[in-house]
C-alpha positions in Angstrom: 5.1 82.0 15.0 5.5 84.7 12.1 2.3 85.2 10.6 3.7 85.4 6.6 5.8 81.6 7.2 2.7 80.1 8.3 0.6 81.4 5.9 3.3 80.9 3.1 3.1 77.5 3.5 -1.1 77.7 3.3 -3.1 77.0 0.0 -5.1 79.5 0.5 -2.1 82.1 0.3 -1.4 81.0 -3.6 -5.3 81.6 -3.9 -5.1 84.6 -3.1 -2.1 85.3 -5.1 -3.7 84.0 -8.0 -7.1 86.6 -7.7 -4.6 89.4 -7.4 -2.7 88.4 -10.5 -5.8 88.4 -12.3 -6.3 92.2 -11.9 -2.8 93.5 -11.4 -2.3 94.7 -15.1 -4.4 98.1 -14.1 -2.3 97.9 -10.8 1.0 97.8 -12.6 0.0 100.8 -15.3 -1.4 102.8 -12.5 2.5 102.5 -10.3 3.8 103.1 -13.3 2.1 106.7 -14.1 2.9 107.6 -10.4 6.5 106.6 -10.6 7.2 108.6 -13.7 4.8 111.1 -11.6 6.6 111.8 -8.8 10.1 112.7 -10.6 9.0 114.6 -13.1 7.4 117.2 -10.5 10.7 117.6 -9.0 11.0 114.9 -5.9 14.3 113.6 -7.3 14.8 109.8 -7.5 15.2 109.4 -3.5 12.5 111.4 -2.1 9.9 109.0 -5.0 11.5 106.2 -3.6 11.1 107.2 0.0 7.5 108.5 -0.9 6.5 105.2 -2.7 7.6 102.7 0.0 6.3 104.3 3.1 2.9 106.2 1.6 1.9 103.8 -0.6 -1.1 105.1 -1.8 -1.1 106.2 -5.7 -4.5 108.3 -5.4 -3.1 110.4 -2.4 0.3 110.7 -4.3 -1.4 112.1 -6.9 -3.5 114.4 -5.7 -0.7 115.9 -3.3 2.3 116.2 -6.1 0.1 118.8 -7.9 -0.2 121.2 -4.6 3.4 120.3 -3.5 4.7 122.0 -7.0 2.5 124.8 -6.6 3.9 125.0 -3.1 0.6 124.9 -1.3 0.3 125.3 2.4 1.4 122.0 4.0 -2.3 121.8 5.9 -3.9 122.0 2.7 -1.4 118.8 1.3 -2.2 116.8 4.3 -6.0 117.8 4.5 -6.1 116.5 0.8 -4.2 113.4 1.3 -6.0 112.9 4.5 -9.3 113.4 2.2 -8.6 111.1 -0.5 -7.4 107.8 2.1 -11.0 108.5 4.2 -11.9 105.2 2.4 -9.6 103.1 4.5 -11.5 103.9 7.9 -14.3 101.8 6.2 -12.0 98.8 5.0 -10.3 98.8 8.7 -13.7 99.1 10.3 -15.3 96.2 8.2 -11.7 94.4 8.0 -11.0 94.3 12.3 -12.9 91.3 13.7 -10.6 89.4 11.2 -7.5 90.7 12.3 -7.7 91.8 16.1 -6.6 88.5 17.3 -2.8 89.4 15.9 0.2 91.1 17.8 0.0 95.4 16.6 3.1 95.2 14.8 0.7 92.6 12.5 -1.9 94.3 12.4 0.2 97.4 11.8 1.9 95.3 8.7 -1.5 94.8 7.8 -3.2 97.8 7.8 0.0 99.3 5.5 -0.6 96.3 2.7 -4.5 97.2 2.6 -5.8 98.7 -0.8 -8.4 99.2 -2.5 -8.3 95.9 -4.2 -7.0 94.3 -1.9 -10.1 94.6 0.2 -12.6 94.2 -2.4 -10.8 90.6 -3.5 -10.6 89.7 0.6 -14.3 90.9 1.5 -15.6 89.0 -1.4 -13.7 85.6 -0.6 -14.5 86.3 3.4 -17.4 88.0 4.1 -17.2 87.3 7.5 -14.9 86.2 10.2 -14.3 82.3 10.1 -11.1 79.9 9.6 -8.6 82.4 11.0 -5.8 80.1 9.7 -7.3 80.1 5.9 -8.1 84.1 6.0 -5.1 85.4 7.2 -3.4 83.2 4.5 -5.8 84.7 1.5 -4.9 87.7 3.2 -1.3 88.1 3.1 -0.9 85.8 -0.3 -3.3 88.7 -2.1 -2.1 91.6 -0.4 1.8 91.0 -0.8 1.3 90.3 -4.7 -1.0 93.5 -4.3 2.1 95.7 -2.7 4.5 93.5 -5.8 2.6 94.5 -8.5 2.5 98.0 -7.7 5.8 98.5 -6.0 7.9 97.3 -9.0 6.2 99.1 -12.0 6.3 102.3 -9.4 10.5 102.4 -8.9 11.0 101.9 -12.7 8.8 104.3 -13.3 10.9 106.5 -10.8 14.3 105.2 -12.1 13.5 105.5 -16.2 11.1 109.0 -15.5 13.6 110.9 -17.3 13.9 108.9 -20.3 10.6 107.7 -20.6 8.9 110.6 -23.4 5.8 112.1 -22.1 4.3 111.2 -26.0 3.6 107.7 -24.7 0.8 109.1 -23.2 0.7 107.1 -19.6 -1.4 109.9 -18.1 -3.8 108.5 -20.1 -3.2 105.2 -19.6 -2.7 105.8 -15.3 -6.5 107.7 -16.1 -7.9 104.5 -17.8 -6.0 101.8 -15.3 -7.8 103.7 -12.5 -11.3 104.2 -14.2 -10.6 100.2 -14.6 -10.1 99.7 -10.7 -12.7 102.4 -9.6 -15.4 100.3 -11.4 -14.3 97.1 -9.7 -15.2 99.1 -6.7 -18.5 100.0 -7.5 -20.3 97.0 -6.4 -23.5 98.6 -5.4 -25.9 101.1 -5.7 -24.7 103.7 -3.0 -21.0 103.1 -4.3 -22.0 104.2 -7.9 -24.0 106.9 -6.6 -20.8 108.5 -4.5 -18.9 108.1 -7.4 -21.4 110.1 -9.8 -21.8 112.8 -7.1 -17.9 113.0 -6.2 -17.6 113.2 -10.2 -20.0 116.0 -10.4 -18.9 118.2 -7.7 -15.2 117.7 -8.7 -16.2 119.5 -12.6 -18.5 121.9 -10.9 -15.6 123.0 -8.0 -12.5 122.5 -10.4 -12.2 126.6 -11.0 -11.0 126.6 -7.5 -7.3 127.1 -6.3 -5.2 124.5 -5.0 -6.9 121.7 -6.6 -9.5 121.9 -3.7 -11.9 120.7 -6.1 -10.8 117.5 -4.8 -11.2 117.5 -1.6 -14.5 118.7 -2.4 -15.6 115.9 -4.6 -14.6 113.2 -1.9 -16.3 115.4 0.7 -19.4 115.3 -1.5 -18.8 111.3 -2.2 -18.5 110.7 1.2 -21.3 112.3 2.3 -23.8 110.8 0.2 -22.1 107.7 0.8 -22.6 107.5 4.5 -26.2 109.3 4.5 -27.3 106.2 2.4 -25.7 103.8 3.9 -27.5 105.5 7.4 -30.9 105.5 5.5 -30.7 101.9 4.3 -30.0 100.7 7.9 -32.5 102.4 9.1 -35.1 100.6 6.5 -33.8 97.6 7.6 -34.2 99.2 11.6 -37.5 99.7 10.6 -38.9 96.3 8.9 
């Protein structure tokens, strides 16, 4: 039986439709900033469009449009983009034992409708595996209004980028939408400390070319990231 019919008819899919509307304001501003994005660095309405549908994944547009208008090597794009996503081998790794007892092309769907938020709402609500039935419904109720809320504001931002005046100042209001979502990620102490590290490195490397100072802030993120996560399971090893 298809997965999204079954769970459609679940209460625990409007649940999780309801936590995702909750936060989707930030998600919507954010699609918004990298619809206009994308065509006003010179992708043309049908390559946004392509790029929004099939990447979607706002932090790794970002960060490649910049190198792809200062035509950058095409390993330095992917090794940024590749860079920015690393996040999403620690949602899928924490995320599988809920998920491995679907057909790939589900899991597949799945893995594409995973974001940021999307795990953070599903991990809280689950913590661990249980009532496949109920969690795959959460699941799919938060991650399509997830995919909705960002999709839509995205293509009118593409459609309306060239009479949308850059005075409104949405870079600023993408910046603060994000700041708002990259807080509701920080939901302990290693988290914030990535995030003050991969902050620091990015001003202290931002002279360098390419935007590399990116992939150097993640880099330095990730790293402290997984050396404390290493350290704290060894304390716990160790009691």
């Amino acid at each position: 039986m298809n997965p999204l019919r079954a769970a459609a008819a679940h209460p625990q899919f409007r649940s999780g439709v309801r936590d995702m509307a909750a936060v989707t304001l930030g998600v919507a501003a954010w699609g918004l900033v990298t619809g206009v994005a994308m065509v006003k660095a010179g992708l043309g309405v049908p390559l946004s469009l392509f790029m929004s549908l099939t990447i979607y994944a706002g932090s790794a547009q970002l960060a490649a449009l910049p190198l792809m208008v200062v035509g950058a090597p095409v390993w330095v794009i992917w090794a940024t983009a590749v860079c920015v996503n690393l996040r999403f081998i620690i949602f899928s790794a924490q995320m599988r034992p809920f998920f491995m007892h679907l057909p790939l092309r589900w899991r597949l769907l799945a893995g594409y409708l995973t974001a940021d938020l999307t795990y953070v709402l599903f991990m809280k609500r689950h913590p661990v595996p249980g009532d496949r039935e109920a969690q795959g419904a959460y699941f799919w109720g938060n991650a399509s209004m997830n995919w909705l809320s960002w999709q839509v504001p995205s293509v009118v931002g593409i459609l309306l980028a060239n009479v949308i005046p850059t005075q409104w100042g949405l870079g600023f209001a993408g910046v603060l939408a994000l700041l708002g979502l990259g807080y509701s990620l920080m939901s302990d102490r290693a988290t914030a400390v990535s995030a003050a590290v991969a902050g620091t490195a990015a001003v202290a490397a931002f002279a360098l070319p390419l935007r590399l100072h990116i992939v150097v802030a993640i880099a330095a993120g990730v790293c402290v990231g997984l050396l404390m996560d290493r350290t704290a399971t060894a304390g716990e090893a160790a009691r």
